[in-house]
N, C-alpha and C positions, 0 to 999 in steps of 0.2 A: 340330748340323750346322755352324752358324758355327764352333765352335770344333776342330774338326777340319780345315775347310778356312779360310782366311781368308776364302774369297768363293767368294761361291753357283757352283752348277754349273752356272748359267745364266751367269755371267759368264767361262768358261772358253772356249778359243778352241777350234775344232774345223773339223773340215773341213767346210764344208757344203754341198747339193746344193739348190736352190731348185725348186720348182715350175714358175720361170716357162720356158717356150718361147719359142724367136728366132721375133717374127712375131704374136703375140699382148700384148694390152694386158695389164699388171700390175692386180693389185687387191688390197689388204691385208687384207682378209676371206676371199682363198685362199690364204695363206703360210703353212701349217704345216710349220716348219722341225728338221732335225737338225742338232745342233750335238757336234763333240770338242772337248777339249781343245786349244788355242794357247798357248801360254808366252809366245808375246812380244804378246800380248792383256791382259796382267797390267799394270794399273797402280797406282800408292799415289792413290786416292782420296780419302784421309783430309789431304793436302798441302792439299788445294784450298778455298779459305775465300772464301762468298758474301756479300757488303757485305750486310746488315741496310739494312731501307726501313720502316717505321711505316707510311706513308702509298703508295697509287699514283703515279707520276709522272704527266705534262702528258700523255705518250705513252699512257699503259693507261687514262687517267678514258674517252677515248672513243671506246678498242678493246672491244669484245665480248669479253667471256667467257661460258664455261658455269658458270654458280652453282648451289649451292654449287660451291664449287673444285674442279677434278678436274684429274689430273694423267694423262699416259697413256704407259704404256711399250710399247714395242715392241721388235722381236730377241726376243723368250723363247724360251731355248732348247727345242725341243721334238722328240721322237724317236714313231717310230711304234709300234704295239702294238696286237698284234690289227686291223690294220687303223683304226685309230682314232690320232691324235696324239695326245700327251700333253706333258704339261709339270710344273715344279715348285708349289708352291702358293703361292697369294696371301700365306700370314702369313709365310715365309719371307723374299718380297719386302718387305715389308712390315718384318720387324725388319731387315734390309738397309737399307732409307730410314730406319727411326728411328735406325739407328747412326750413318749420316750427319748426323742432326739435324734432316732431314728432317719428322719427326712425326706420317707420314700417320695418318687414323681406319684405312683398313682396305683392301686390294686385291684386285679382282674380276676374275682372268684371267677373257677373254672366249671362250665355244666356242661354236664351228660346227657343223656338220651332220658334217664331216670330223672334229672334235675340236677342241685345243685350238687357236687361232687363232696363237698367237704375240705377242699382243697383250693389255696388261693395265690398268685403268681405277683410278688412285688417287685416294682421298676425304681431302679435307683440312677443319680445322675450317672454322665460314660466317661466322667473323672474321676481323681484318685480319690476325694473327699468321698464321691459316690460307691466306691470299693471301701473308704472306709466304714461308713456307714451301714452297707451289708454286712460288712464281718464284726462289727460293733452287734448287731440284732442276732448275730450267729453266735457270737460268746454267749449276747442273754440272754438266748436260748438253753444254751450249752451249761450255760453256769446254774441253772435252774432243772436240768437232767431233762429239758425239753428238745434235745437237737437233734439232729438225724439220725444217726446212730442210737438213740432212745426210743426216736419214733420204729424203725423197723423192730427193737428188743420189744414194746410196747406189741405189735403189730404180731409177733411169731409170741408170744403170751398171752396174748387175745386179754390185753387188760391196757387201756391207755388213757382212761380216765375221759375227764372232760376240759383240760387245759390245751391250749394251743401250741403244739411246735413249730419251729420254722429253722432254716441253715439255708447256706448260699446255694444258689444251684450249680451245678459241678456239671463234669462230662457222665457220671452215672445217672442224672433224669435225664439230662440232653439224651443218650441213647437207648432210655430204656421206652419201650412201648407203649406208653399207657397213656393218658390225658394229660400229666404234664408234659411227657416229653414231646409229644407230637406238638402243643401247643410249643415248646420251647424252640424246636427245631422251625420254626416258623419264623419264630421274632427273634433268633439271635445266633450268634456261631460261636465254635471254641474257640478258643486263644488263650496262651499264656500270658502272665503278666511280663515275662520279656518279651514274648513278641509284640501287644500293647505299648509296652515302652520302645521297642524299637520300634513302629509305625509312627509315633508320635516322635521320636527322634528324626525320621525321614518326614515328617511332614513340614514340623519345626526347620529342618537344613531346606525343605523345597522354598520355605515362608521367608528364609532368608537368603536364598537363592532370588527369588521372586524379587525382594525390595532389593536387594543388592544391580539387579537389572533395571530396577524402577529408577535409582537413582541415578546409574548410569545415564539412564535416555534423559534424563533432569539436567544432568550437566553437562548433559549431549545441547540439550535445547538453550541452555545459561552462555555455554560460548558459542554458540550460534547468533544470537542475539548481542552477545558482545562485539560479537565479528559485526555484526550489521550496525550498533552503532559505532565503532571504530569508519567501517566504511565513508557514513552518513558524516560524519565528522570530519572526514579528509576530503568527502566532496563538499562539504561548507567552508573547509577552506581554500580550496580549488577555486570554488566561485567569490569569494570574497574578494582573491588577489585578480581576479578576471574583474569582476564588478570595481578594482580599485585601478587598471589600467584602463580600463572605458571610458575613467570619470575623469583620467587626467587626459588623454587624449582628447576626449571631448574640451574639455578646459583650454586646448591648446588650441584647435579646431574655431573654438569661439573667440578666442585670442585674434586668431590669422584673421577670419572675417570680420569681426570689430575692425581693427586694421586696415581691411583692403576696403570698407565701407570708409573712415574717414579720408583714409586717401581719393578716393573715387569722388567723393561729396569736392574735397579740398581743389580738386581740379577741376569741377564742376563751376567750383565759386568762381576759381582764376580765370577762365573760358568766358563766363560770364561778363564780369569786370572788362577783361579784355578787350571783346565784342562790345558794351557800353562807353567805353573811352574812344575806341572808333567812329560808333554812331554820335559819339560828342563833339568832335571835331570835323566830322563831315555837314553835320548843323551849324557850325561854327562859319566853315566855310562856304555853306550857302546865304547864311546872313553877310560876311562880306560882300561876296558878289553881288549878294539883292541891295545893299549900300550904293555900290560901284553901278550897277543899272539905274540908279534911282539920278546920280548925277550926269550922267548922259541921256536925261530926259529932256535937255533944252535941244539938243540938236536938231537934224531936217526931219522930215517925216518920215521918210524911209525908216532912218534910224532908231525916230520914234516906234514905228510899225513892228519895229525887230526889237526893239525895247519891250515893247508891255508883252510880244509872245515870249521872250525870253524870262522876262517876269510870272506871265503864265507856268509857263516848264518850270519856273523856279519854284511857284507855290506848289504846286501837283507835288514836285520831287518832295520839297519841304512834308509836303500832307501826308505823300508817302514812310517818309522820315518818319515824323510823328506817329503815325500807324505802326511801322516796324516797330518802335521803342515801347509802344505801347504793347505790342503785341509779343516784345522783348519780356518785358515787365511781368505780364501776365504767364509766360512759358517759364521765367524765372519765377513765379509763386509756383505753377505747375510742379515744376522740378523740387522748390523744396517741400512742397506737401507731397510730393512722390518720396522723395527719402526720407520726411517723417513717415511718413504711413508703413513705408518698407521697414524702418525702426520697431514701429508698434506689434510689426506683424512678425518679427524676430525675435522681441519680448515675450509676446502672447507666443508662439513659438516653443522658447527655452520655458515659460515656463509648463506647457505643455509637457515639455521631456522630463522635466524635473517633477513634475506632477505623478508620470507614468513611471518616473525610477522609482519615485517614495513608493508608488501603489505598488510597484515588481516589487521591491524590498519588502514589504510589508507581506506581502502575497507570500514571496519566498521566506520567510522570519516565520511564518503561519505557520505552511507546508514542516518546515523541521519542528517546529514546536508539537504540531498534530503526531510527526512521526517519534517524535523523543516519548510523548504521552502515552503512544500505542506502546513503544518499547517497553518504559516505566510499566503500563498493565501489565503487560505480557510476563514481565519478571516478577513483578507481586504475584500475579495467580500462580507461576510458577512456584513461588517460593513461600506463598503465604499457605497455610490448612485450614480445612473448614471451620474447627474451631477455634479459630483468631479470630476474635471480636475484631480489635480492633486493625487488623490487617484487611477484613472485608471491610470496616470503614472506611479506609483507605481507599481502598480498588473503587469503591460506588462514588466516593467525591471526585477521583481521577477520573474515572468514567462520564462522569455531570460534567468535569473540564473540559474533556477531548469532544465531548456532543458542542459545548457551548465554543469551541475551536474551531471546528468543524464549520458549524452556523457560521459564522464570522467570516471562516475561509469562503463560504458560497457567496456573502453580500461580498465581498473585496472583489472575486472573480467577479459578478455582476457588472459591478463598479468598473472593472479594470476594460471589458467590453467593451462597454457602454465608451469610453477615453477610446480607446484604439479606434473601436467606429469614428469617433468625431475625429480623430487623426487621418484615418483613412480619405473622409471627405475633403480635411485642409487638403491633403497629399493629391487628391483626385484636383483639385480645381487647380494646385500649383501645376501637377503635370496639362491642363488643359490649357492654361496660359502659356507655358512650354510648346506645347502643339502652336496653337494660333504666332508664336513668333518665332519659330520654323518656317511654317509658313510666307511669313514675313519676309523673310532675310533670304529666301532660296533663290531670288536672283542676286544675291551679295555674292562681289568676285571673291577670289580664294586668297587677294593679296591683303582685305582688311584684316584686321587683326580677329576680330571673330564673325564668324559667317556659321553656312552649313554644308555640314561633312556628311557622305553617305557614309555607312559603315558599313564593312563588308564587299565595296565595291574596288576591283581590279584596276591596278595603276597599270595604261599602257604604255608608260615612257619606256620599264625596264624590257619589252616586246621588242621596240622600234629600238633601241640598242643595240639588242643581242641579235635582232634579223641583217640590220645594217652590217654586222660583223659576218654574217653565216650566208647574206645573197647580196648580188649586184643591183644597180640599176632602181628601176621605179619598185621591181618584183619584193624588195625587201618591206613595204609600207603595207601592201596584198598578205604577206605571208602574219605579218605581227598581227594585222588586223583578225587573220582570221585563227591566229593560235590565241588571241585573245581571248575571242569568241567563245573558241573551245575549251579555255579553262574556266571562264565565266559560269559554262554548263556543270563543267564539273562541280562547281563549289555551290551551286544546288542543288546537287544530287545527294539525297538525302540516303541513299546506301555508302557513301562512303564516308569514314569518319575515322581520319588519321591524326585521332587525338590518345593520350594517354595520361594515368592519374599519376601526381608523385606527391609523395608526404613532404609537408612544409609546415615546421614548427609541432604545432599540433594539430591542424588540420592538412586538406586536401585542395590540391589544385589541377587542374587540367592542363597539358602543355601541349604542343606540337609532336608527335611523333616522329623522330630523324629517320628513324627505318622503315617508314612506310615507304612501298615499291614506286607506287606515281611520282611521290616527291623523289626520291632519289633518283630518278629516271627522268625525271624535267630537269634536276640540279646538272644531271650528265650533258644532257643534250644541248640546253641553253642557257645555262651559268648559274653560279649563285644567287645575282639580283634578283633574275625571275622569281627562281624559287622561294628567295627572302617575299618579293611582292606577294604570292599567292596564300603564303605561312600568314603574313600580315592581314589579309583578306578573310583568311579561315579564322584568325584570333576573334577579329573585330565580328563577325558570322557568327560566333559561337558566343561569343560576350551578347550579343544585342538579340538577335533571334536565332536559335539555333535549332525550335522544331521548324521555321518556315524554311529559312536559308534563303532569305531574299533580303535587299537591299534597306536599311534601315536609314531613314534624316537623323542627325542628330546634332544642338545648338554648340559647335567648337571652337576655344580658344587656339587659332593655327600660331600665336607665336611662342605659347607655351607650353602647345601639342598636349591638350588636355579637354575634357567637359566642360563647355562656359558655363557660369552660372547664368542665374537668370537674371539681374539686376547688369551683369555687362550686358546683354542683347539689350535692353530695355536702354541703357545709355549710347547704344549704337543706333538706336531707333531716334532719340534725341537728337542725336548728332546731322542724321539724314536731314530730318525735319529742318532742324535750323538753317540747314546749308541751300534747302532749298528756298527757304524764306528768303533770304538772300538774295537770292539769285532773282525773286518775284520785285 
């Protein structure tokens, strides 16, 4: 269209015929007009160049306008059809003002009841550039004698040609009644360019209000996270120096039993020998005498008779002999393929532990590394913006780390099971060998060195003391017996429970309660001992089982009033045996 004509056929001059009648008031909501061609209506528009303003001057901060910007054309040429006006269309006008440089968003010819009004409503941006741009089109309007104030002169002279006017819309169309203004009053409101500029000065301080808050909670969240790795870092070394006291005391632990095993073995050997240089000499001395019988073979018969029986009893015992040493021999391979074995199963053992601490360490090394990783995201996304390339690259390889960490961490957990179950069962069959030599040794008196200890049960010597002191005659045996009795009850009597916590070190421990009423009221009546025995009673009850409250075996070293292990029962079991060979 443009490039066929140089300018719209709204701006072409023509002859026209106006609406209005001599005698009647004008109103620009009834002027739909026809327009020809004029030749001498042609101007070069493109000469005319409007001064640039950034800002409103002293004059428009506190004129009214209609906001957003609107700009309004008037003159459109418009021809009848069908009984109805018509006109050209808004984007026509529209690349028209943007050729001028104008820039409008878009133009809304305005129609009547009659049709097209002749009149058209330009929108401009609802920034300053967009205020400049309407008062730019109102100059060249203005500079051309087409501006508002032309258009009414025009309008009360009933002579306006066929050129188009147009000026910014003000508060006089906003209020005036007629097609623009009700159309105005619809799409915009007054305001000053101060008040403008102050709205957008309070939105600008809310905007920095706004991020000024945003960054707050940002570095609200930045030492939050530092807090938590500060934490995370003094529990890693909390556990470090706990993981570096475990490994020495175990070290020391394995030290002692090394130790009390070669001493054990060492006595084992000497017992041995011992036992063989006896049965060395007692063969010794049955071959003399079977010499010494051999030459009191010449004698009488009798003698003879008592010769080959004593001969007899000599080979038997002899045979016998032979048998024990034999049977010596073989209880000595016994014994040391018992303490190699016990060796291997100590080996396989530690290395079991040392298996389970690399896989804890490892497990625990994971654990902080997954949580260092999450931290590290957690501070990149904080701190990284959407458009950071290479800060989102970042975040997606850390995030592929902490997934493939993660993974890792579930096989080691896996893994770490899978060891503890197989611990658990070593553990299960050691305590079952534990049971079965309980068992064993429970008619073992209290004077060997290790036997079995009930735990939990009442010593009634300190009874039969304190009654001897408190009654005469037979009556004091009757009374101990049966305050025995009585306190036996109590201490599985599973409502009472005169224990209390005290902090020890860094942990917690259970002790005796001194002010519980029973105990201080037994300590009154029948002495300290008592009350010492039954404190000891309730220890050992609580130590072993303390939901049942009943009587517990357990394998104990009574000379060093401690837990046998299980390799001394096992040498007290040797020791029976052999003693009994002996005696066979």
């Amino acid at each position: 269209f443009l490039s066929q004509n140089p300018k719209p056929s709204f701006l072409l001059s023509s002859n026209r015929t106006t609406m209005v009648e001599s005698g009647q008031s004008y109103h620009r909501s009834e002027m739909p007009m026809e327009m020809d061609h004029n030749p001498e209506d042609d101007r070069d528009f493109g000469k005319y160049e409007v001064k640039e303003k950034e800002t409103p001057s002293e004059r428009d901060r506190d004129e009214l306008f209609v906001w957003p910007w609107f700009g309004v054309i008037a003159n459109i040429p418009t021809e009848k059809k069908n009984g109805r006006f018509v006109g050209e269309s808004g984007t026509k006008l529209r690349e028209y003002l943007a050729m001028k440089g104008f820039n409008p968003t878009k133009v809304h010819p305005l129609w009547s009841r009659g049709g097209h009004s002749g009149y058209a409503i330009v929108s401009f941006e609802k920034d300053w550039p967009g205020f400049k741009n309407a008062m730019a089109m109102e100059q060249f309007f203005e500079a051309d004698h087409h501006g508002r104030r032309d258009w009414w002169l025009s309008l009360r002279y009933r002579h306006h040609g066929s050129s188009l006017y147009g000026w910014v819309a003000r508060e006089d169309d906003y209020t005036c009644r007629d097609i623009i203004g009700n159309y105005l009053s619809k799409i915009g409101d007054l305001k000053t360019c101060a008040d403008i500029v102050e709205e957008e000065k309070r939105k600008t301080s809310q905007l920095v209000t706004n991020l000024t808050n945003k960054i707050g909670e940002k570095d609200k969240n930045l030492n939050e996270i530092r807090s938590k790795y500060d934490e995370t870092n003094n529990s890693l070394k909390i556990f470090m120096e706990q993981k570096d006291r475990l490994h020495q005391l175990y070290n020391e632990e394995k030290k002692k039993m090394h130790q009390k095993a070669q001493d054990n073995f060492r006595r084992m050997i000497q017992g041995h020998e011992k036992l063989r240089s006896v049965v060395e000499v007692e063969r010794k001395e049955l071959e003399a005498r079977g010499k010494e019988l051999e030459k009191r073979q010449a004698q009488n018969e009798n003698d003879r008779q008592k010769l080959v029986d004593e001969m007899k009893q000599t080979a038997m015992r002899n045979d016998e002999l032979q048998m024990a040493s034999m049977e010596q021999e073989r209880a000595d391979e016994s014994v040391l393929k018992l303490v190699e074995d016990q060796k291997i199963e100590k080996e396989e053992l530690h290395k079991k532990i040392v298996q389970l601490e690399k896989k804890l360490d490892a497990k625990q090394a994971l654990e902080l590394e997954i949580e260092r990783l999450k931290g590290s995201l957690s501070v990149m996304k904080l701190m990284g913006g959407d458009e950071d390339a290479e800060t989102n690259k970042n975040i997606e390889a850390m995030a592929k780390e902490l997934k493939e960490k993660e993974n890792e961490f579930k096989n080691l957990e896996t893994l770490n099971q899978a060891l503890i179950i197989k611990e658990r069962r070593s553990n299960d069959e050691l305590q079952e060998a534990r049971k079965e030599l309980i068992n064993a040794l429970k008619q073992t008196s209290r004077l060997s060195i290790v036997g079995v200890k009930r735990m939990g049960e009442l010593d009634s010597k300190p009874f039969l003391n304190a009654c001897k002191c408190l009654f005469t005659g037979e009556e004091y045996q009757t009374k101990a017996v049966e305050l025995c009795t009585k306190w036996e009850e109590e201490l599985r009597d599973p409502d009472w429970h005169p224990y209390k916590m005290i902090q020890v070190g860094e942990g917690h421990e259970e002790i005796i309660n001194e002010d519980d009423e029973k105990l201080k009221t037994l300590k009154e009546e029948l002495g300290e001992a008592v009350a010492e025995a039954v404190k000891k009673a309730l220890l050992e009850m609580n130590e072993y089982n303390p939901s049942g409250r009943y009587i517990v075996p357990e394998l104990w070293n009574f000379k060093e009033n401690r837990k046998a292990f299980l390799d001394e029962g096992v040498a007290l079991i040797l020791r029976k045996w052999k003693s009994v060979k002996r005696k066979r």
